[in-house]
N, C-alpha and C positions, 0 to 999 in steps of 0.2 A: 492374461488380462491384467495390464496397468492399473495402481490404484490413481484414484478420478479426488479432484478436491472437492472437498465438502462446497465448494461456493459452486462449483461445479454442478454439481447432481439434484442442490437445494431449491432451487429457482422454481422447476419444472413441480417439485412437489407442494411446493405451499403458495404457488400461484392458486390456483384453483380455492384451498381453505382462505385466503388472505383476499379474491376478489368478492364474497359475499360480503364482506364487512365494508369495504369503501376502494372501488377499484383502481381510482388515481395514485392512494398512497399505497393500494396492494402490490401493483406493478413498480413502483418506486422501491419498496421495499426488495421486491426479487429482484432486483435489476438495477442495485445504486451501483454500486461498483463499476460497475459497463457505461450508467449515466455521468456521473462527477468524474469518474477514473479513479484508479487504486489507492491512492495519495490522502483523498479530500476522503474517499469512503474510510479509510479508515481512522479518522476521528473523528466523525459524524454520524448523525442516523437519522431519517427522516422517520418526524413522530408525527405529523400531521399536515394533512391538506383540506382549507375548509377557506371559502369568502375567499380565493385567490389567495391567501396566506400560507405558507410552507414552512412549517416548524421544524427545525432541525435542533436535534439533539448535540450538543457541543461543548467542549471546557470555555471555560472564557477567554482564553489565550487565542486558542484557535478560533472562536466564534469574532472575536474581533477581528483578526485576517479576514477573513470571510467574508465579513462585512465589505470588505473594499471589490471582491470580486463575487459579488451579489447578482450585478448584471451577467455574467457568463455564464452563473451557476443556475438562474433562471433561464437562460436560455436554454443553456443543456437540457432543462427540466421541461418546457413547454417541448422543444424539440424532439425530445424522446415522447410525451404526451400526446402530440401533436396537434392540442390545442395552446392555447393562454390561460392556461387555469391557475399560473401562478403569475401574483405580479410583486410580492413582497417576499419579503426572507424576513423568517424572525427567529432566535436562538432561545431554547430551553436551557439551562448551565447543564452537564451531564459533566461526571470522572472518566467519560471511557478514554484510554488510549489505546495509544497503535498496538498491535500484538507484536513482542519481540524478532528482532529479524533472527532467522538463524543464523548459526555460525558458521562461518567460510569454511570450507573444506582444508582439510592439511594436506599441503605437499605431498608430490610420492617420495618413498625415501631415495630413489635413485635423485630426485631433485635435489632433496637434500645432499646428498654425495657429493651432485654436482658443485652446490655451492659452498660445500665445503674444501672440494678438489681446488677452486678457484681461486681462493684466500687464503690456502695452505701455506705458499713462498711468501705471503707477506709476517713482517716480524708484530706480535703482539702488541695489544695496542687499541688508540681508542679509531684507526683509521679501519682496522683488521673489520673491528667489531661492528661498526658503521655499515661497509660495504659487504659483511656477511648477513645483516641485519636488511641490511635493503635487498641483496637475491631470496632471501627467506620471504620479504614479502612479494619480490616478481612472481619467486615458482607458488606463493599461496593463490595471488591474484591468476597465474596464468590457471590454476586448477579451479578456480572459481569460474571463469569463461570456458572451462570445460562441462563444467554441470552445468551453467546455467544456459 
C-alpha cells in the first residue's frame, strides 16, 4: 500500500465535522485546492462565507494580485458551489506562506560519470566548468522528470 497525501485522505474526513457549522465555507474548505488550483490554494484560505462575501485569508502581497483576478476566483467559487453565493472577495491580512518545495532529486552517479566522461578532453578552465555545470543540471532536471 502507497503512502496517500494528507490533502488526499483529509477531505473525506472533516467534510462531515466542518458541514454542521456553515456548509458553503465547509465544502470550500475541503476542496479549495481542486477549486482555485494548487498555486492560489497555497497562499490562501477561505475564512468565511456570509451576505455573498468570501473572506480569504492572505499576505497583503498576494491579496493584492488577487484582487485583480477576483472575477475568476469567484467564478470558480459559485461554480464549484453551484449557486451565486459569492459575489465579492474580501482579504483578511494572514503570514501564511507556500510550504517549501522540495528538493530536486540528485543525479544517478552513472550520470554524473557521464558528465564527467564528457568534459574530461576539455583543458581546465572557466569553459570546462560551465559546460560540466550545465549536464550536472540536464542529468538533475532529467531525474527530476523521472519522479515526478
Amino acid at each position: 500500500m502507497a503512502p496517500k497525501a494528507l490533502g488526499a485522505i483529509l477531505p473525506p474526513l472533516v467534510r462531515p465535522v466542518l458541514r454542521k457549522r456553515a456548509p458553503s465555507i465547509a465544502a470550500l474548505l475541503a476542496e479549495w485546492e481542486a477549486v482555485v488550483g494548487p498555486a492560489i490554494a497555497a497562499v490562501t484560505v477561505p475564512k468565511r462565507l456570509a451576505a455573498g462575501t468570501l473572506t480569504l485569508a492572505a499576505s497583503p502581497p498576494i491579496a493584492l494580485e488577487l484582487q485583480h483576478l477576483a472575477p475568476q476566483l469567484l467564478a470558480r467559487v459559485n461554480a464549484y458551489l453551484g449557486t451565486e453565493a459569492a459575489s465579492r472577495l474580501r482579504f483578511a491580512p494572514s503570514t501564511a506562506t507556500a510550504p517549501p518545495r522540495p528538493a530536486p532529486p540528485l543525479p544517478s552517479p552513472e550520470a554524473l560519470a557521464r558528465v564527467a566522461a564528457a568534459v574530461a578532453p576539455l583543458p581546465e578552465g572557466p569553459l570546462r566548468a560551465a559546460l560540466e555545470a550545465l549536464g550536472t543540471a540536464l542529468a538533475t532536471r532529467a531525474a527530476s522528470d523521472r519522479v515526478g
